[in-house]
N, C-alpha and C positions, 0 to 999 in steps of 0.2 A: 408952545405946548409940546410936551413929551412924545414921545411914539407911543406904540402901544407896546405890552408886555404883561408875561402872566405871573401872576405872585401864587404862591403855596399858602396856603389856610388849612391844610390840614397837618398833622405831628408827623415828624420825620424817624421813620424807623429801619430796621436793621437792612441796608442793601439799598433804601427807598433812591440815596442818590445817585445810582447804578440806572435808574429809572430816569428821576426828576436832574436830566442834565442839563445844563443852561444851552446845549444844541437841541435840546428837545424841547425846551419852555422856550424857544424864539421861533423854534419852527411851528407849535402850536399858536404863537400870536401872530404869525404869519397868516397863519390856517382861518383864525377869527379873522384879521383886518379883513382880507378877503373874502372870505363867504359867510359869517353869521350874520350879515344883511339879508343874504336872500334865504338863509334858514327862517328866520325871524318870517319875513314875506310869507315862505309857504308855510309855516307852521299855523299865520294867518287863513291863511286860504282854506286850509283844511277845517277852519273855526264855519269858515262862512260853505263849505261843502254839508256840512254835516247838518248846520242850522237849513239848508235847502233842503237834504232829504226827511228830515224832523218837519217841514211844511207841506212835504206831500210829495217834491219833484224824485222820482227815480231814479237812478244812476244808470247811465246807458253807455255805449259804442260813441267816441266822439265824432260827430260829423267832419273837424275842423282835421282830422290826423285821417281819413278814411283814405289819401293818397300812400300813405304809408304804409298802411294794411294791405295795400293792393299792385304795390310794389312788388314784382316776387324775384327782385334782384339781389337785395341786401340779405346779408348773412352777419352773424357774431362771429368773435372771435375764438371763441370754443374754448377747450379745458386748456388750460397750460401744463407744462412741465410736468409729471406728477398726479397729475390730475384728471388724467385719459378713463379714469376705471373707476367706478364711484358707486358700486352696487351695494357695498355694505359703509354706515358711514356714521360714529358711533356721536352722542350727545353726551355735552355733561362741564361742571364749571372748572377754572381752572385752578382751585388747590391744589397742594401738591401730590398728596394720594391717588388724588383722581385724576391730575396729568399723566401719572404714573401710569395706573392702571390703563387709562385709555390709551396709551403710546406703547402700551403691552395689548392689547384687548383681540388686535387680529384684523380689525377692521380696513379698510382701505383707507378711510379718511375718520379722523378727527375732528367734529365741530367743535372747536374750544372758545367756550359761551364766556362773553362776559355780561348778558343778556338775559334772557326770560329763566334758566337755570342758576341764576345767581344773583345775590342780595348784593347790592352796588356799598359796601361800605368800602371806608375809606380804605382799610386793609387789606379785604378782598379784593379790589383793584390794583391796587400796585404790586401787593404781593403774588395775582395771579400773574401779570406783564414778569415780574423775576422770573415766574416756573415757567412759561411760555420760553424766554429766555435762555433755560437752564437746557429745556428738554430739546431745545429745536439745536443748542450746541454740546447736547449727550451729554450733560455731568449734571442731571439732575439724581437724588438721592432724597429716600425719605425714609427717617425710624418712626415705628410707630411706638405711643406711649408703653405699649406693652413689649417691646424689644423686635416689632417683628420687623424688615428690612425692604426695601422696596427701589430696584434699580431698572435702568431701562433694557428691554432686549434687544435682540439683534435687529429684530425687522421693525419697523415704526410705520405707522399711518401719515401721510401729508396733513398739515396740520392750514384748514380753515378756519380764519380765527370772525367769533361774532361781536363785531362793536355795540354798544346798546343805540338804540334807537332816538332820529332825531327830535324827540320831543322831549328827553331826558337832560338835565343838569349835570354837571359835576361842581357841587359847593362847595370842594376843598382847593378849586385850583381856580381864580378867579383871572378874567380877564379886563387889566385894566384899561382903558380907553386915552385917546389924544389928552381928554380933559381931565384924567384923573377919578375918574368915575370907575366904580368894581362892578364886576358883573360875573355872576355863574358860568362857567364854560358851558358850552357845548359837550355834554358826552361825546359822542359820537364821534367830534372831533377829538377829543380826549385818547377817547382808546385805539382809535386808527393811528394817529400819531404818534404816540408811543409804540407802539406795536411795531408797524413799518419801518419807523427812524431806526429803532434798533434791532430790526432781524430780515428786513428787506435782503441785504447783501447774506448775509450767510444762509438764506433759506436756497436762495438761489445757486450759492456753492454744495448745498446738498443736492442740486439737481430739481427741486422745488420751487417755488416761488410766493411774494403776499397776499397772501388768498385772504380774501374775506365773505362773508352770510353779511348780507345786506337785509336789518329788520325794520320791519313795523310803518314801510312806506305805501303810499298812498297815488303814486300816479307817475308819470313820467316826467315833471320837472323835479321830481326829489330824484327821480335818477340821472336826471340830466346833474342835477347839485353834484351827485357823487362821482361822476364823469367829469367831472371839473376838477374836483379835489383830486382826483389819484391823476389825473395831465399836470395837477401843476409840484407835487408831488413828482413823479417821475423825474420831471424838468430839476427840481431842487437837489434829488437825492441821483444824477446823473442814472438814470434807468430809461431803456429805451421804451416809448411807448407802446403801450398793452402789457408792460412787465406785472404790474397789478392785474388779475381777475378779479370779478365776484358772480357769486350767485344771489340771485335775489330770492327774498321769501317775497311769496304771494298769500298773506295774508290777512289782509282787508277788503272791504268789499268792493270798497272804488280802484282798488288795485288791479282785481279780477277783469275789468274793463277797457284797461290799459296794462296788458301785457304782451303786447306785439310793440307798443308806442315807447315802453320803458325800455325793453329788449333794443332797439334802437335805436334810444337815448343815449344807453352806455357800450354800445354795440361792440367797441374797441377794446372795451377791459371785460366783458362779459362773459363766463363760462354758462350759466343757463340760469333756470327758477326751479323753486322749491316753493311746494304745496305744502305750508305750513297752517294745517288742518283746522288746531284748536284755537288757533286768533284768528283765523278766518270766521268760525262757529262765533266768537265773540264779538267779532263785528258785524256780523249780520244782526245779531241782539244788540248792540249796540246803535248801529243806524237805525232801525226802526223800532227802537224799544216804548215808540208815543203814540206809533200808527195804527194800532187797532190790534184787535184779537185777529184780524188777517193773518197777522206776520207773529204770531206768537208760537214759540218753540217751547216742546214738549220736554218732560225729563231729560238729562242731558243723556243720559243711558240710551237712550231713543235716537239721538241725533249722530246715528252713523257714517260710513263714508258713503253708502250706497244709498242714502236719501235723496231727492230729485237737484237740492241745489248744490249739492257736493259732489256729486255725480256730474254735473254738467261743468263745476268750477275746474273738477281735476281734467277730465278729459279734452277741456280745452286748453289746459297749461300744456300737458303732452304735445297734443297739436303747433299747438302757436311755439312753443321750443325746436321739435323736427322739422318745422318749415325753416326755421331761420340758423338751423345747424347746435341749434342749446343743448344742454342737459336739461334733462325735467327728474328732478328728483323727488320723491316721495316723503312723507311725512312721519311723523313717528307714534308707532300706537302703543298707548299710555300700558301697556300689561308687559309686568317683570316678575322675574321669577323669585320666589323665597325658598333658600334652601333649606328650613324650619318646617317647610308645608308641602310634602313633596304633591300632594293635590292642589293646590293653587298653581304652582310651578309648571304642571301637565299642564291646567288649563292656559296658563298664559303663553309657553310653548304653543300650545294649537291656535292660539287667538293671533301669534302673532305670524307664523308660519301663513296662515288664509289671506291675513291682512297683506303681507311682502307680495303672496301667490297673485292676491288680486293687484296688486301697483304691477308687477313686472307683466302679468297678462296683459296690461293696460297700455305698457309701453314706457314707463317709466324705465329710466337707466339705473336707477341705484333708488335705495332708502333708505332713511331714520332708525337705528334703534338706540335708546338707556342705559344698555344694561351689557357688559360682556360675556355676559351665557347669552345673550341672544343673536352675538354675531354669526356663529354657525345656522342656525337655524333662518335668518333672514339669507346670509349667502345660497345656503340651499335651492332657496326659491329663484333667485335673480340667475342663477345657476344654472337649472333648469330651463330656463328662456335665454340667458346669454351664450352661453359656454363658453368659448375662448372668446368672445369678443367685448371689444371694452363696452359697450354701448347698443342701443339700440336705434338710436338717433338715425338711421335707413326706412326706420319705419314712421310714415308721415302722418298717419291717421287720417286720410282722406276722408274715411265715413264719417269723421266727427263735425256734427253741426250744430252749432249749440248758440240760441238766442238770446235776448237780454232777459227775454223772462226766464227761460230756463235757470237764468245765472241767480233770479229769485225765486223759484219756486219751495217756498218752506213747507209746503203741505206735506206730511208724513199722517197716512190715514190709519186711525186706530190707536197712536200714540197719544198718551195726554202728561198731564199732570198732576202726580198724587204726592199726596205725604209722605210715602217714602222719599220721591226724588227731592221734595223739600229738604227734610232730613238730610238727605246726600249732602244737598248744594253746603249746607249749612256745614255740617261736621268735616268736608273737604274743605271750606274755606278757611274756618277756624284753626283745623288743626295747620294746613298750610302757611297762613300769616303769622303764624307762633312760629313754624322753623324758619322763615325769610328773617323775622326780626330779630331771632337769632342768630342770622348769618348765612344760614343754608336754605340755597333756592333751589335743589330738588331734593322733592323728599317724597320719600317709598312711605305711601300711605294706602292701608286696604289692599296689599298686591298692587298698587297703581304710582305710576310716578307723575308725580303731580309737581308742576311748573307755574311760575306765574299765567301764563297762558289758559292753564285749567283751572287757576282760583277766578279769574276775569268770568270764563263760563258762569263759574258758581254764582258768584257775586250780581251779574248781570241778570242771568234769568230770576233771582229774588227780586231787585227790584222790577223789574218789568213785571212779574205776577203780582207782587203791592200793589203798582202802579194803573196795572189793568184791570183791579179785583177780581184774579182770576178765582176760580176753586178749584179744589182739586178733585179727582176723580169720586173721592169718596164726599163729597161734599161742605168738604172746608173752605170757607174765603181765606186767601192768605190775604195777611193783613198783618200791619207792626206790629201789633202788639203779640200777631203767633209768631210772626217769626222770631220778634225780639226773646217769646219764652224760649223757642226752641234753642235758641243760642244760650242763655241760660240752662237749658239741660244737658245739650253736649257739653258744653266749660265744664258743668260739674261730677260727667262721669267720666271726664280725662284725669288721669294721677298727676299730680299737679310735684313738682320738686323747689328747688329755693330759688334757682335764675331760672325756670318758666317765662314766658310770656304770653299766659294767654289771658291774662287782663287785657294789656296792651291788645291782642288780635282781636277780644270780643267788645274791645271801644271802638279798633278799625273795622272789623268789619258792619259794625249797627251804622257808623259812618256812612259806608259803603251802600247798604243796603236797604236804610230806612229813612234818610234822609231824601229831602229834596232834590236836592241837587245829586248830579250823575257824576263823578269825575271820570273824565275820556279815560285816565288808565289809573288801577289802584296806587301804582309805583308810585304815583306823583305826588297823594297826601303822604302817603309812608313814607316817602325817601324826606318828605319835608320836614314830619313830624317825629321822626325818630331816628331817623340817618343823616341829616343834616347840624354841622357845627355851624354856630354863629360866625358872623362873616366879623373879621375886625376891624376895626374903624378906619380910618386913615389918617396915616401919621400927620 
């Protein structure tokens, strides 16, 4: 029988083998032999977590880790290199315009998504790994169609880069087995790999290092998983151990429950968590989307941060990071400015100024923003509570004590459900799955930037009011057949041009939202059904 090793399936374009180098496809089938076993295992696990709390069991505090919680010996290994200061910290995917901009923008850090802000096609992955590339060794350069020029400045932000999440594929690059047998990579392992292999060493000769945003997990053996990957990495790529950080998003429900157990799973490459807001809000709608009009969420318009379960989710992130020496980073609010509107633009100004105001009051070290008119305006606030100091992390939040119910309290009194928010979900979903299938996964919609993350919202609370019959305030049952009209009325009062897609969007989303069946994340039929090349046979 053969080793293993990974084959390319998808077209080979300008730069791609600067990328796809035969030291990078054997250390990715490295990366497979060794851990997409116990990927596979817990992506299991998560199947049978989800089917317990869909029968009624709660998600709590684990009794079996309460030694570790109660430990108050161990600490993380905090921010590396670079990474000391993290009050403003800008989002956004990695083409090349917007590597550009955001490596101009002012920020302190760079999240550069290959994740919830961007449509995983084959191009957009490899050619974002180029710009990541280019920018992190200062000769990136971009004309735009119109002659305009776009070069890097002097000062750069450290660049955290986000791999997509272990539930995701990559079709184009298959891993093939002892037996000859082809299989989907691992994203995850995809983009870490590439990424690290070729910018580990020189980030480090900038004074930096391999940062990464850890998405979309679920408990402390997927962060033990990633604690494994970047140890045996190091060992490969001669880096001494902890040369890898990451920060983890917290945003799942059973994640919220284990973030002391995760923190010190990955303890040694660890810089902190991030309260990543809007896929938290979706998994909460998610886990209990069968359990009754208990747990039913209102308009999403309604679902703030200052509600009883987002309130209790963030203030114990803060907590649980200061005790063990983390960052707790804040999340990012969806309002951006439009220089077309100077009245929108005021308001999202003050929406997002209150929102920073409330995380840095809270004790969060740094935040989320979109957009670079909103980097001043967030430092301001973090500003105002830090001043010269990198951090806040001295401050522990003692008073905060927060239950498991707390960690579920959906109850928001007064808030309901109307056809307007209907409408919302609806024409935010639509129009968003139209620019994903086009390529672009954040897109300024209504003054709002809208992510996979907020079509999941959309998408989740239709079928859960289908599914609950609910009505809405004014006394409609939502039901397929209103919601399938309503997507029928938005399609047709959007300006439709010749490559459009919102055929395509209003078959995935009726998929998405009328159908039976739930799929745990939209990416999954989309990347199948419209981003995925046939796999070739074997020779």
């Amino acid at each position: 029988m053969c080793d293993t090793r990974i084959e390319i399936a998808g077209p080979m374009g300008d730069r791609y083998d600067e990328i796809l180098t035969e030291d990078a496809l054997a250390f990715l089938a490295r990366l497979h032999r060794c851990f997409a076993g116990t990927r596979a295992e817990l992506l299991h696990a998560r199947q049978e977590r989800a089917e317990a709390i869909a029968a009624g069991a709660d998600p709590g505090f684990l009794p079996e880790t309460r030694a570790i919680r109660e430990d108050p010996s161990w600490r993380v290994a905090g921010p590396g290199p670079g990474l000391e200061d993290r009050r403003v910290e800008i989002t956004g995917p990695t083409d090349r315009k917007m590597t550009i901009n955001a490596m101009n923008s002012g920020a302190r850090v760079w999240l550069a998504d290959h994740e919830d802000a961007n449509t995983p096609t084959w191009a957009n992955m490899i050619e974002g790994q180029l710009n990541l590339a280019d920018a992190i060794r200062g000769t990136i350069a971009y004309t735009s169609p119109e002659g305009k020029e776009y070069r890097l400045g002097d000062e750069t932000p450290t660049i955290v880069f986000r791999p997509r999440g272990w539930h995701l594929v990559e079709s184009h690059l298959l891993h093939v087995d002892p037996h000859g047998h082809r299989h989907p990579t691992s994203a995850s392992l995809v983009d870490f790999a590439l990424y690290v292999l070729h910018n580990a060493r020189a980030l480090i000769e900038t004074g930096s290092g391999p940062y990464l945003y850890l998405p979309k997990m679920e408990g402390r053996l997927e962060a033990r998983l990633w604690d494994q990957v970047f140890t045996f990495t190091e060992e490969h790529l001669g880096l001494d151990h902890g040369t890898i950080r990451a920060t983890m998003l917290i945003e799942t429900l059973p994640a919220a429950f284990e973030m002391e157990e995760m923190l010190y799973e990955l303890r040694d490459h660890c810089a902190g968590l991030n309260a990543g807001r809007w896929d938290y809000i979706f998994s909460m709608i998610k886990c209990f989307r069968q359990r009754g009009e208990a747990h039913l969420l209102p308009d999403r318009s309604a679902v703030t941060m200052t509600v009883p379960f987002m309130r209790a989710y963030t203030e114990l992130l803060v907590s649980t990071c200061h005790r063990r020496g983390a960052q707790a980073v804040g999340g990012m609010s969806a309002f951006i400015p439009n220089r077309r509107d100077p009245e929108a633009t005021e308001r999202a100004l003050a929406q997002v100024a209150a929102d920073k105001r409330r995380e840095a009051g809270a004790g969060f070290d740094g935040s989320w923003v979109a957009h670079p008119g909103l980097v001043s305006v967030a430092r301001a606030e973090f500003d105002a509570v830090l001043g010269d100091r990198p951090d806040q992390r001295d401050r522990l939040r003692d008073d905060v004590r927060v239950t498991a119910a707390d960690l579920l309290d959906v109850r928001i009194p007064g808030a309901q459900v109307t056809a307007a928010g209907v409408r919302a979900n609806v024409a935010a979903g639509l129009r968003y799955l139209e620019s994903w299938l086009r390529g672009t996964g954040a897109a300024a919609i209504d003054n709002l930037m809208e992510d996979v993350a907020t079509a999941e919202i959309s998408r989740s609370q239709l079928w859960q009011w289908i599914h609950l019959r609910v009505a809405t305030a004014e006394g409609i049952l939502v039901t397929p057949s209103y919601v399938g009209r309503i997507v029928d009325e938005v399609r047709a009062g959007l300006p439709r041009t010749p490559d459009d897609r919102l055929d395509d969007a209003a078959a995935l989303l009726r998929e998405l939202c009328l159908e039976d069946a739930f799929p745990t994340f939209l990416t999954l039929p989309a990347y199948a059904r419209f981003l995925h090349e046939p796999v070739p046979a074997a020779a």
